[in-house]
C-alpha positions as a Markdown table, in Angstrom:
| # | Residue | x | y | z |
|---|---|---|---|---|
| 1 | Unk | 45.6 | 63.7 | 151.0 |
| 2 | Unk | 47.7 | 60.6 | 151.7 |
| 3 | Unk | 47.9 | 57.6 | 149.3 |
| 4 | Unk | 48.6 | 54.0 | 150.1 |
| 5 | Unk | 50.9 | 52.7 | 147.9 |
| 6 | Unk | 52.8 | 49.8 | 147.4 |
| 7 | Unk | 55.8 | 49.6 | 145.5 |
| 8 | Unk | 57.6 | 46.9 | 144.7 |
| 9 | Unk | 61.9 | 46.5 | 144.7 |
| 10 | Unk | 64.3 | 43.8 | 143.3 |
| 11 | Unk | 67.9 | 44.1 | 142.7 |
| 12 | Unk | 70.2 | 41.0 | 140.9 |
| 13 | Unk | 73.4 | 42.8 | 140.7 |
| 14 | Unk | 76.1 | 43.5 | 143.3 |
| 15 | Unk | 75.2 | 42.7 | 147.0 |
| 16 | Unk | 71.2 | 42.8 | 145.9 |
| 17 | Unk | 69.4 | 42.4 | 149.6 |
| 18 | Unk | 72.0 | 45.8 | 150.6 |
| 19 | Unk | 70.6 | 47.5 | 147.5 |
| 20 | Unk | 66.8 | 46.4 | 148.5 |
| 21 | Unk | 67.3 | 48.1 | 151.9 |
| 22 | Unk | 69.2 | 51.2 | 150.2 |
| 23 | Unk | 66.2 | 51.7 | 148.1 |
| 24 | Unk | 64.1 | 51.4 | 151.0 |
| 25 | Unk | 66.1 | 54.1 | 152.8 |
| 26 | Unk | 65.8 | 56.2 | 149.6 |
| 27 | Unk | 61.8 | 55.9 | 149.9 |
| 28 | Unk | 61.7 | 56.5 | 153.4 |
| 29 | Unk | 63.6 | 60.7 | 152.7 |
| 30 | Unk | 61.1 | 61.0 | 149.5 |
| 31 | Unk | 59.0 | 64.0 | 149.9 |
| 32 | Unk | 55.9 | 64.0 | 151.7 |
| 33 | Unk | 56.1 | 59.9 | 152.1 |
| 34 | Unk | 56.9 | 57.6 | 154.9 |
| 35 | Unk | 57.4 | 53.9 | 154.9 |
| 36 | Unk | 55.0 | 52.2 | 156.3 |
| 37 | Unk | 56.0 | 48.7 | 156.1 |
| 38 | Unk | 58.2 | 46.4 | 154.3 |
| 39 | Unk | 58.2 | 42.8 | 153.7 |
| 40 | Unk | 60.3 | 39.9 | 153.6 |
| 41 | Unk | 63.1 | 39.6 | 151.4 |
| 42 | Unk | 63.1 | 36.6 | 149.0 |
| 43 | Unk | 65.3 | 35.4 | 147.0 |
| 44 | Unk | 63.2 | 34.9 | 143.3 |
| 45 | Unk | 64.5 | 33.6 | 140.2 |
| 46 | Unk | 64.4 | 35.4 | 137.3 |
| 47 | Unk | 61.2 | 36.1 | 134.7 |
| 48 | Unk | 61.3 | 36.5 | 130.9 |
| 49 | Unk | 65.2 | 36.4 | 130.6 |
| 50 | Unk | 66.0 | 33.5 | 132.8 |
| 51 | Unk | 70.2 | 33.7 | 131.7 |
| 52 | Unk | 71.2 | 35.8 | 134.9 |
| 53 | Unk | 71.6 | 36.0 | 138.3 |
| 54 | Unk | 68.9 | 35.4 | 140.7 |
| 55 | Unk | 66.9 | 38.7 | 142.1 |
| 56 | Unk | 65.8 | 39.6 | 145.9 |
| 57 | Unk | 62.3 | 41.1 | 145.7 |
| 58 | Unk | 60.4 | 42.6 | 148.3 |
| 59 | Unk | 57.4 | 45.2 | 148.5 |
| 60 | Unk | 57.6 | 48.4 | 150.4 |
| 61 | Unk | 54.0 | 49.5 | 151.6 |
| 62 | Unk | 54.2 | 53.7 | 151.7 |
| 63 | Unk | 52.0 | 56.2 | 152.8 |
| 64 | Unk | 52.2 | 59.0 | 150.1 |
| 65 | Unk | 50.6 | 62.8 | 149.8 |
| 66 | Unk | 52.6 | 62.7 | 146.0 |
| 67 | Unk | 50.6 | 62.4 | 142.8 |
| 68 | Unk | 51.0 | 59.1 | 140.8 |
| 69 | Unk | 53.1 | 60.8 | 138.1 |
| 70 | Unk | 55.4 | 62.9 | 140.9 |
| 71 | Unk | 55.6 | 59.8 | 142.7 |
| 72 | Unk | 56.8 | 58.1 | 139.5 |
| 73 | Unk | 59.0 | 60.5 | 138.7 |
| 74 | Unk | 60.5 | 59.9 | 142.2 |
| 75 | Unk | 60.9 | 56.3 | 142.2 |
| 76 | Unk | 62.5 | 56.9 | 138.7 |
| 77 | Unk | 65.2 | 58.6 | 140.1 |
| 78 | Unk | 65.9 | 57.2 | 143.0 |
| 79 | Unk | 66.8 | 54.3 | 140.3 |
| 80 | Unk | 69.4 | 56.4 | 138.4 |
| 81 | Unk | 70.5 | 57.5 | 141.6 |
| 82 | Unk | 71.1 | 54.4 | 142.3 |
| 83 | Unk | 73.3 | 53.3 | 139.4 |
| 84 | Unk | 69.9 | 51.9 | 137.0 |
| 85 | Unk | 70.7 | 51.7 | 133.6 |
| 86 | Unk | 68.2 | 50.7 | 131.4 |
| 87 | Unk | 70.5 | 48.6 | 128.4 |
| 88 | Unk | 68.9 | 45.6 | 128.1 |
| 89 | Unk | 64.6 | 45.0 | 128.6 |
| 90 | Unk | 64.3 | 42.8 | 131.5 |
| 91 | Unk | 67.7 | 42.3 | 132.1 |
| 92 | Unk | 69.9 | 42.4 | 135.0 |
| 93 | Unk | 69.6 | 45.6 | 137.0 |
| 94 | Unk | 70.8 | 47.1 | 140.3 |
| 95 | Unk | 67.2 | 48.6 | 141.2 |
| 96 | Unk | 63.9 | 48.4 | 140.1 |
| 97 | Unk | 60.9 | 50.4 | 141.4 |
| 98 | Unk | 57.5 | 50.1 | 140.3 |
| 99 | Unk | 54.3 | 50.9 | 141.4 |
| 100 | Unk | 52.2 | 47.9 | 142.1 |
| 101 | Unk | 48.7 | 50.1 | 143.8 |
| 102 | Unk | 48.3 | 53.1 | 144.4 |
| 103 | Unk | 45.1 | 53.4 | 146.3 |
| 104 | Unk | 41.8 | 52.1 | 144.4 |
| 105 | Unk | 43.5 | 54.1 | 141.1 |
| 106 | Unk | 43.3 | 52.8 | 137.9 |
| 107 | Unk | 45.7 | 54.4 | 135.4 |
| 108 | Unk | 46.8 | 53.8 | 132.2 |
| 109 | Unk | 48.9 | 56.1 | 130.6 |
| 110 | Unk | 52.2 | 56.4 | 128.8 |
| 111 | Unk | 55.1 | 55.8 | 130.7 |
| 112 | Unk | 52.7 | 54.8 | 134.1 |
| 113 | Unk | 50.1 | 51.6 | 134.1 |
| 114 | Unk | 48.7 | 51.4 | 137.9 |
| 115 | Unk | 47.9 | 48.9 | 138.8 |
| 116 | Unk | 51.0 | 47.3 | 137.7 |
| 117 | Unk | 50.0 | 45.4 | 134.7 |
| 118 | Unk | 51.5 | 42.0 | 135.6 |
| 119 | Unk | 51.7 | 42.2 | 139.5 |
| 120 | Unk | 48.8 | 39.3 | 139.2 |
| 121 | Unk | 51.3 | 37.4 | 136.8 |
| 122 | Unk | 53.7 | 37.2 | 138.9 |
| 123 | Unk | 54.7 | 35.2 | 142.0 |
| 124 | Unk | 58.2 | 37.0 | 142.9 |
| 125 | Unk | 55.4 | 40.5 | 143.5 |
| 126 | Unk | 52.6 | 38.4 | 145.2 |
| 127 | Unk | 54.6 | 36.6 | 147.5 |
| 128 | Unk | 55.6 | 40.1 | 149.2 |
| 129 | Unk | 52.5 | 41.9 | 148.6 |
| 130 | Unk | 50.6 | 39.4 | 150.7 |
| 131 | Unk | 52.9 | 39.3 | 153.1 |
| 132 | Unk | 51.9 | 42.8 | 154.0 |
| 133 | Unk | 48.9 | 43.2 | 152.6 |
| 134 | Unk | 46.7 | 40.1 | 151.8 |
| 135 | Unk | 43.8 | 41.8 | 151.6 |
| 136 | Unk | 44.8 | 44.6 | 149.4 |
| 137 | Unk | 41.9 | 44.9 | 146.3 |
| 138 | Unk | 43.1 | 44.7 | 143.1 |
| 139 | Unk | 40.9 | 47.5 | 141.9 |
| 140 | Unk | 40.5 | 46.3 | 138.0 |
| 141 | Unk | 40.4 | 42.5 | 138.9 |
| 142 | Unk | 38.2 | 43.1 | 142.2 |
| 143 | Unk | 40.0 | 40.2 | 144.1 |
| 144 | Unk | 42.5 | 40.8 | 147.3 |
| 145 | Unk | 46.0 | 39.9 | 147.0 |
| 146 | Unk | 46.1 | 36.7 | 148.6 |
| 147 | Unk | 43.0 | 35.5 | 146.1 |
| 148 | Unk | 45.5 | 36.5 | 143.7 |
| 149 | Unk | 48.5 | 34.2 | 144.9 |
| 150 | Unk | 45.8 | 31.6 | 145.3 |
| 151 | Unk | 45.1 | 31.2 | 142.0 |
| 152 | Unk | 48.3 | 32.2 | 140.3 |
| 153 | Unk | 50.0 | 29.9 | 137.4 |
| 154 | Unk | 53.3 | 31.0 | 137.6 |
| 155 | Unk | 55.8 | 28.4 | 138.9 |
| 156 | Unk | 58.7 | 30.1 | 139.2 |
| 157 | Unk | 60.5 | 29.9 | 142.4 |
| 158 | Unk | 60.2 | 32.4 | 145.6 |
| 159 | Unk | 62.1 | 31.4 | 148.2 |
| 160 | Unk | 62.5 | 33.2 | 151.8 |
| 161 | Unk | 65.5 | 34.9 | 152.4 |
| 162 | Unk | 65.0 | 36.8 | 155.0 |
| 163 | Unk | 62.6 | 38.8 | 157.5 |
| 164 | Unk | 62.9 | 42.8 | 157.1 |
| 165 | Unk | 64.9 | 44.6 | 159.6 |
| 166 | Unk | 65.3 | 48.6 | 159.5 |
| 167 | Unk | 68.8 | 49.8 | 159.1 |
């Protein structure tokens, strides 16, 4: 059974747009998951610990036959893989995975919250999400994406950086 998921990915250290479409690559050889479609990138300033360097953000829409916990696990490596090191809480970081939907699942359990418990906070994982998929439910809050965005508070900036292109 396949899953649509969507995932989203920001980077603010090194070259972070090259470490978006590294991660991207990464998802693409996971295990019983393809890529479906990614969007934008945008350039995002920072939330909660505003003293660093600007992220890029984007949201990677997958088709997955993993379990939410396998898939998890996955993403979480893909991460170290990467060079993640988890010093300081919402710090600066060369990758960051997280599961935004996964389906119509609602899940919350240690170490895995789907939906992603803020993804409705925040307009750096909106602005993305409705670019590929505005009219993705939000399963607890019953409202599509772009209802979302609509009426979202958060004034933090999201600009456009650039369109996706493979490779």
């Amino acid at each position: 059974m396949h899953h649509e998921v969507f995932v989203g990915i920001g980077s603010n250290v090194g070259s972070p747009a090259a470490q978006v479409r590294d991660a991207v690559g990464r998802l693409a050889r996971l295990p019983g998951t393809a890529v479906v479609r990614v969007s934008s990138l945008y350039r995002t300033e920072p939330v909660g610990r505003e003293e660093q360097d600007w992220f890029v953000n984007a949201v990677a829409q997958l088709e997955s036959s993993l379990p939410p916990r396998q898939l998890m696990g996955e993403l979480l490596a893909v991460e170290e893989e990467m060079g993640r090191m988890r010093t300081t809480p919402g710090g600066p970081r060369v990758i960051d995975l997280d599961i935004l939907l996964f389906g119509d699942l609602v899940m919350d359990e240690a170490g895995l919250r789907i939906p992603h418990p803020r993804l409705h906070e925040r307009r750096f994982v909106l602005v993305p999400l409705c670019e590929v998929a505005p009219h993705a439910l939000h399963p607890v809050l019953k409202k599509e994406t772009r209802e979302l965005l609509a009426e979202l508070k958060d004034t933090k900036c999201v600009e456009f950086l650039e369109p996706w292109r493979d490779g």
